[in-house]
C-alpha positions in Angstrom: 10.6 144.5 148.3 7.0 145.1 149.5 4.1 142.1 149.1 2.5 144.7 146.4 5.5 145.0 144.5 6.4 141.3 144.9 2.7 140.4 143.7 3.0 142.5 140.5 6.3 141.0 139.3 3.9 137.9 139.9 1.1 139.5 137.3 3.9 140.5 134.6 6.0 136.7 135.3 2.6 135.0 134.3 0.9 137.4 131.8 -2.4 137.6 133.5 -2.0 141.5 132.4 -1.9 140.1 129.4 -4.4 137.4 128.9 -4.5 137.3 125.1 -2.9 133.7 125.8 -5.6 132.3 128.3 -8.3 133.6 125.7 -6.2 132.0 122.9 -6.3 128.6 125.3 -10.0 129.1 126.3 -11.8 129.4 122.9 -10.3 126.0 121.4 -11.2 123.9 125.5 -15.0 125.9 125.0 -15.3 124.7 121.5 -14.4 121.1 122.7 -16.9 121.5 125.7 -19.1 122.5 124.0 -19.3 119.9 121.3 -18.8 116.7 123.4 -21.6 118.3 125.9 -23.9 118.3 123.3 -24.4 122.2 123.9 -25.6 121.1 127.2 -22.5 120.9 129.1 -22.0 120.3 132.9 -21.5 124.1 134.3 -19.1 122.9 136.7 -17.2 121.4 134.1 -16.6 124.3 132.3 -16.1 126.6 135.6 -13.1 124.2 135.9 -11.8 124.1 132.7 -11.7 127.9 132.9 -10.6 128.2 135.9 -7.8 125.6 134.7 -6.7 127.4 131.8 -5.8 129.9 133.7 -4.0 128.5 135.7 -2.0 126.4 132.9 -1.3 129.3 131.1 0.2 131.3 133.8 2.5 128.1 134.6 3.6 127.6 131.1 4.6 131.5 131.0 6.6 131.0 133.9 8.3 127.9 133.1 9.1 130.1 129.1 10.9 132.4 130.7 12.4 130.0 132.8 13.9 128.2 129.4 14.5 131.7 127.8 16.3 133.5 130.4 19.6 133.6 128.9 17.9 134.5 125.4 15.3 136.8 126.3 18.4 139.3 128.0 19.4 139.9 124.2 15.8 141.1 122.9 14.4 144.4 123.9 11.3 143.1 124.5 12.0 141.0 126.9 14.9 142.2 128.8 13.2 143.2 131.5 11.3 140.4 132.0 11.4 139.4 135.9 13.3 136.3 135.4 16.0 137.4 132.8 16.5 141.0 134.8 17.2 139.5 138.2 13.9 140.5 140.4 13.2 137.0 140.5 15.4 134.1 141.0 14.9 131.4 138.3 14.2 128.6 141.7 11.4 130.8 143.0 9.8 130.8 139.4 9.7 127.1 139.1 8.3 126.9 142.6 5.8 129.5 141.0 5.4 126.9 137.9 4.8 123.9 140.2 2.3 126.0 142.6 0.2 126.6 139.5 0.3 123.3 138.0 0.0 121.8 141.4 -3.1 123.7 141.5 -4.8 123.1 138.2 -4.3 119.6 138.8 -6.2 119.8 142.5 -9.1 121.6 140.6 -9.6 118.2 138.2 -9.3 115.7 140.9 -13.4 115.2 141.1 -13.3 114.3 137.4 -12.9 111.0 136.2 -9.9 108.7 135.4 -9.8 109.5 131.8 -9.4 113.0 132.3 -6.6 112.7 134.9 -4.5 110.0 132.8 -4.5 112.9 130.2 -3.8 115.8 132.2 -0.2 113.8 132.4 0.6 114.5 128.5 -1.0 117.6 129.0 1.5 118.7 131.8 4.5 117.6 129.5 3.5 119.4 126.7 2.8 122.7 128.5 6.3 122.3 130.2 8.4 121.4 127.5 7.3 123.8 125.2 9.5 126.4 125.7 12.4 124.1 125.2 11.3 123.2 121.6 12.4 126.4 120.2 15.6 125.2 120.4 15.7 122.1 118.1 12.0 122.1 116.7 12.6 123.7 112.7 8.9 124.8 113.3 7.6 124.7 117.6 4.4 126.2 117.1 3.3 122.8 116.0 4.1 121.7 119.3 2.1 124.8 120.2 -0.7 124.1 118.8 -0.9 120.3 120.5 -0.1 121.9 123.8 -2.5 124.7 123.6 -5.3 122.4 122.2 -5.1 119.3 124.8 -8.2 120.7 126.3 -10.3 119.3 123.7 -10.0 115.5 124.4 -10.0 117.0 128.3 -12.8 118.8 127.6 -14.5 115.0 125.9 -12.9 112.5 128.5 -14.9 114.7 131.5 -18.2 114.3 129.7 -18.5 111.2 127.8 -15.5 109.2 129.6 -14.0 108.7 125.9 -12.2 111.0 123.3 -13.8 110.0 119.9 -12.0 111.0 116.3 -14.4 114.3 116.3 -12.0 115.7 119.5 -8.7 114.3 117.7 -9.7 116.2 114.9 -11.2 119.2 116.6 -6.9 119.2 117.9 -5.8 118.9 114.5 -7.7 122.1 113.3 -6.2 124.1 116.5 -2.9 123.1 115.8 -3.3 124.9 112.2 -4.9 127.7 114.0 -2.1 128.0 116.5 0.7 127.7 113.4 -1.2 130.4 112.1 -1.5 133.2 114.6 1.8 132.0 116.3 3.7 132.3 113.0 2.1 135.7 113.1 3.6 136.7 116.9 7.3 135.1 115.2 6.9 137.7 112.1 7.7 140.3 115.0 10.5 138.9 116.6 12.0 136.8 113.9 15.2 139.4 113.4 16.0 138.9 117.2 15.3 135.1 116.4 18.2 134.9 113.7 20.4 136.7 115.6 19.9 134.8 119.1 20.0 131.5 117.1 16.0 129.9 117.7 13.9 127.9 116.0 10.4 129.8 114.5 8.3 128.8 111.6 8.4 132.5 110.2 12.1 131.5 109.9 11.2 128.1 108.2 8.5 130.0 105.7 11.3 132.2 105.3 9.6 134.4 102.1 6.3 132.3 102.0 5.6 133.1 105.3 2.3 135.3 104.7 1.1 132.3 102.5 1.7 129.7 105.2 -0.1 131.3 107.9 -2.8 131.9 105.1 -2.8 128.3 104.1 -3.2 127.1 107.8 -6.3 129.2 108.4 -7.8 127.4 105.6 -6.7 123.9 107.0 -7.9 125.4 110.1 -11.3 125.8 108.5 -11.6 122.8 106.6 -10.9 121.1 109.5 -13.5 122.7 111.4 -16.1 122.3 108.4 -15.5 118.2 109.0 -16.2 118.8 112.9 -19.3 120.3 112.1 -20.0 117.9 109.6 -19.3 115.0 112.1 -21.3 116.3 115.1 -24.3 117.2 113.1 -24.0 121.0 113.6 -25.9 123.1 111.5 -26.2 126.3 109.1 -25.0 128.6 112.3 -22.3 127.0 113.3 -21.0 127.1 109.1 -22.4 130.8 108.8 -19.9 131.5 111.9 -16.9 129.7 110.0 -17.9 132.3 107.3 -17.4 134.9 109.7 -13.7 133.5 110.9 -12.9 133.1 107.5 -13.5 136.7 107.3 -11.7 137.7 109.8 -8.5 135.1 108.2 -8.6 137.4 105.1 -8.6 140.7 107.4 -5.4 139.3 108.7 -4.1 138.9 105.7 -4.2 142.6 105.3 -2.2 143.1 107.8 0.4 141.1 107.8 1.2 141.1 103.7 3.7 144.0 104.7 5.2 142.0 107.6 5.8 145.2 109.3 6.0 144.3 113.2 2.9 146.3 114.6 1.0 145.2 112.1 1.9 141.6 112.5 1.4 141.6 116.2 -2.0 143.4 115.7 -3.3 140.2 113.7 -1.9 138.0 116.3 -4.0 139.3 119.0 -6.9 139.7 116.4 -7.2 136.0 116.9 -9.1 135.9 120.0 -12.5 137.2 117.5 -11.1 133.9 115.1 -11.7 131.8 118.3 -14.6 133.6 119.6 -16.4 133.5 116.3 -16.3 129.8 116.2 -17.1 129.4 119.4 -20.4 131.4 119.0 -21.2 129.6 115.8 -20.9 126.2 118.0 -23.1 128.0 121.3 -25.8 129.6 119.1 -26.5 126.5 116.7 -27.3 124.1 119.6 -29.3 127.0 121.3 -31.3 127.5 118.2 -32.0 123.5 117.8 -33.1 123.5 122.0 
């Protein structure tokens, strides 16, 4: 196999032709940069956080289909994936894995102590992940924590603390992650039964559309107390108008639960995350 063709299976093993993931990672680590910064943050910060999200991302997509190798051969959609169809060994992806991690973790090493004592939990959650599906009744729970453990990153690097406002900053991403994730499982959750995995669309079973509707409004309300705790303003709420918006639109298309529709609204989510994240940026840049 050419270097070419060896460096694409690379791209398709660790999504990065796909990056709806590294946005959906990005926008919750921004809003937490954001906040603890002050809307000032340190540039260098953020260069590294972005650059680490990447990077964690493309790991934890490796080391999933890693953990789903044997299940992902019984889905169409994923049969082909470079793992489960052979083109790569499952050794050289976790070499792949712990070259990425390995990485991210050099790219934090001039920020303080804090920060790397919590890129440790941060590491487990990303790698265990993919093994949750297997006893977890509802994993994108664990999702959400794993995909959110920027935030108190994102406040130890600045302030050398994580105060309540980044715990509950998580807390509000982890509803947000149940919600668009529960979304992504309303495609797959036929191939879910049969292969025998854990998803919450198989634990809302018939109330799913009202579940992932009543976690964008925890979401919300969640974010209304962030706001309310770090003194943000009448932009910041007029952009959790707009998200709240953009909730309802996803409501219309997932009421049918018909799978293109469904996975539309999942990747719909980045504007949800880039929404907020413009009502945090603009109302500190209107108060400078």
């Amino acid at each position: 196999m050419s270097l070419p063709e060896r460096l694409a299976l690379y791209v398709r093993l660790t999504r990065l032709n796909r990056p709806i993931g590294i946005l959906l990672l990005l926008w919750p680590t921004l809003w937490g940069i954001w906040i603890a910064g002050n809307g000032r943050p340190v540039w260098h910060i953020v260069a590294i956080f972005a650059l680490g999200t990447v990077l964690m991302r493309s790991a934890g997509c490796v080391i999933n289909d890693f953990a789903d190798r044997d299940f992902d051969k019984h889905v169409k959609r994923t049969r082909d994936r470079p793992v489960t169809s052979g083109q790569i060994a499952p050794q050289e992806a976790l070499w792949l894995a712990a070259g990425l991690a390995l990485a991210a973790f050099l790219l934090i090493l001039p920020l303080n102590a804090l920060t790397l004592l919590l890129s440790v939990p941060a590491l487990f959650l990303a790698a265990s992940y993919p093994f949750t599906k297997r006893f977890l009744a509802i994993p994108q729970a664990y999702l959400g924590i794993a995909f959110g453990f920027g935030i108190p990153m994102a406040f130890a690097s600045q302030l050398s603390a994580v105060p309540a406002v980044a715990w509950l900053l998580l807390l509000a991403n982890l509803f947000w992650c149940i919600a668009y994730d529960t979304e992504y499982a309303m495609v797959d959750r036929d191939d879910d039964i049969r292969i025998g995995i854990h998803s919450s669309a198989l634990l809302f079973g018939r109330h799913d559309v009202a579940a992932v509707m009543a976690c964008y409004a925890f979401a919300l309300a969640l974010l209304a107390a962030v706001g309310q705790a770090a003194g943000l303003g009448w932009m910041f709420y007029a952009g959790l108008l707009a998200a709240a918006g953009i909730a309802a639109y996803h409501y219309t298309l997932i009421r049918e639960r018909q799978r293109e529709t469904c996975f539309k609204a999942f990747l719909h989510n980045n504007w949800f995350g880039a929404t907020v994240f413009a009502g945090i940026a603009l109302d500190y840049l209107l108060r400078a």
